[in-house]
Structures are given as structure tokens and as C-alpha cells.
N, C-alpha and C positions, 0 to 999 in steps of 0.2 A: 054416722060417726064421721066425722071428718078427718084428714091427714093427720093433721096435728095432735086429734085427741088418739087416734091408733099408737103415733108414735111415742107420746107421753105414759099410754097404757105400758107400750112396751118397753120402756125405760125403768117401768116400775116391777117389771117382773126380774126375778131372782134370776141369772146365767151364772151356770159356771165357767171357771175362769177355760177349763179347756176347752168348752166348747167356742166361748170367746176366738179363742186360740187359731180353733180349729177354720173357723165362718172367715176371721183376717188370713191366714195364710190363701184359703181357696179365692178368696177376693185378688189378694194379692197375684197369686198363680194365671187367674186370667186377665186382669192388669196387665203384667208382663206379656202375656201369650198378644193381646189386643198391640199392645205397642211393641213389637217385632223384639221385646228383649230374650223372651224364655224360645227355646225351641219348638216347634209341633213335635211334639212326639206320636208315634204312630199306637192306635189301638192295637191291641190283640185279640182275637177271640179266640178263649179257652173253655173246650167243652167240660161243661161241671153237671153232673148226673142227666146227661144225654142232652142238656141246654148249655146254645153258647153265649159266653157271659165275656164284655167285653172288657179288659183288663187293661188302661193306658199306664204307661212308667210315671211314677212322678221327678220332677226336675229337683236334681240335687242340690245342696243346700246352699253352696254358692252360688249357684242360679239365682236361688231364690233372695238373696242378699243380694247380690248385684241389682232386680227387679226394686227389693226393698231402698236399695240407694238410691237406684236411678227413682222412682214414688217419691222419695221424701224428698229430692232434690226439686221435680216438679212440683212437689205439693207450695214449696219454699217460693218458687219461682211466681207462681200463682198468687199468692198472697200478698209479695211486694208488688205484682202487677195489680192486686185490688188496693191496696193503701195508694199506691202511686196515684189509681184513680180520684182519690180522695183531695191530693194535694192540688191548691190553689195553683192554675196557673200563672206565669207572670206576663203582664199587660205590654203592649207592646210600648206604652209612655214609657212604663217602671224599664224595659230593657232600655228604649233610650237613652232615659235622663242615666243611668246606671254607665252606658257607652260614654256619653259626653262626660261624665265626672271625671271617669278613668282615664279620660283623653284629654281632657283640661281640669287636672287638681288644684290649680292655684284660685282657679276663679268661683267665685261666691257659688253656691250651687243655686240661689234664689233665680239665679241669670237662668236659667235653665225651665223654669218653672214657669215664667210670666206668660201671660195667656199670648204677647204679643211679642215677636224681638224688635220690634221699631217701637215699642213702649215708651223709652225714653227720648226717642227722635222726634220733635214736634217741626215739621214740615207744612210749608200752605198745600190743600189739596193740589193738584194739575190743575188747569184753567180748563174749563170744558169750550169747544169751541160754537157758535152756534148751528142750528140745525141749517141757517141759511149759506154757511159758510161752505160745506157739500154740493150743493143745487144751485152757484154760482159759475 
């Protein structure tokens, strides 16, 4: 059985809501405890017919809201940092020609675009000089 199909198994069985309840807050609980928001609280052992059974406090309910903010706030954070991945960067031309517009509005934006900017300058090439012209 693969992941997928255990997890689709278990999607399909019946939870009650409190147990639901019960599995997010304990999740929650070490969430917090992992990112320094809840306190460690210390165990205790308390002997119960002659065995000792260890007893930890649990974190009051503003704790646990405060953990529950600070989770949802990350979870939020997380997401726009996955969509952000998504979005096209922009080209370093698109920033250009985008500069140059802002910086020169009057003039046609085509000017900006042309593969060449001496396009319109028709010049004779330089005169190449010859090779014997060096070795003289």
C-alpha cells in the first residue's frame, strides 16, 4: 500500500469531531513547545498504586492561542512565499525599457525597443587601414 492510498484510506474513516479536537490541539501543543513559543513545563512523578506515573501541566489556554496565532500567522506566511514562487519574474529588458519610459515619457516607446539605437544613423563603415600599413 502506498502513502497515498493509507492516507485516502484514512480520510475515509469516520473521526469524531473531539477526537479531531483532541490530535490539533496536541499537534499544536508541540508546535509551540518546538518553536520556543509554549513554556517546557516540568514533569512530575506521582506515585499511583505503588507506580510512578509521570504527570506534565498542560499550557493554559492563552498559551495555547497565542501558539495558535503565532501557526496561523506562519502557516499565512508560507503560502504567499509558495505563490510568490509561482510568480513570473520580470526580465531584466521589461525592467529597462519600464526605466527608460519613466525617465523619457514624451518619446515614442518603439525608440526603446529597436534592436539597434544607431538604426536610424546610416554612416559609411571606418575605412580599415591596410595590413601593410602596421609593417611599414
Amino acid at each position: 500500500m502506498t502513502y497515498a492510498e493509507v492516507i485516502a484510506a484514512a480520510e475515509s474513516l469516520p473521526a469524531r469531531d473531539i477526537d479531531v479536537k483532541l490530535a490539533q490541539r496536541e499537534v499544536l501543543k508541540e508546535w509551540g513547545l518546538a518553536n520556543g513559543l509554549l513554556p517546557v513545563l516540568q514533569t512530575r512523578w506521582t506515585p499511583i498504586n505503588g507506580v510512578l506515573v509521570p504527570s506534565t501541566p498542560e499550557p493554559t489556554e492563552s498559551q495555547m492561542e497565542q501558539a495558535r496565532v503565532a501557526y496561523n500567522s506562519r502557516m499565512q506566511a508560507l503560502v504567499e512565499a509558495s505563490t510568490a514562487l509561482y510568480t513570473p519574474l520580470a526580465s531584466r529588458k521589461e525592467i529597462a525599457l519600464d526605466c527608460l519610459k519613466a525617465e523619457f515619457p514624451t518619446l515614442d516607446p518603439s525608440v526603446f525597443s529597436s534592436p539597434s539605437p544607431r538604426k536610424g544613423l546610416h554612416r559609411p563603415p571606418r575605412s580599415r587601414r591596410s595590413k601593410d600599413a602596421f609593417h611599414a
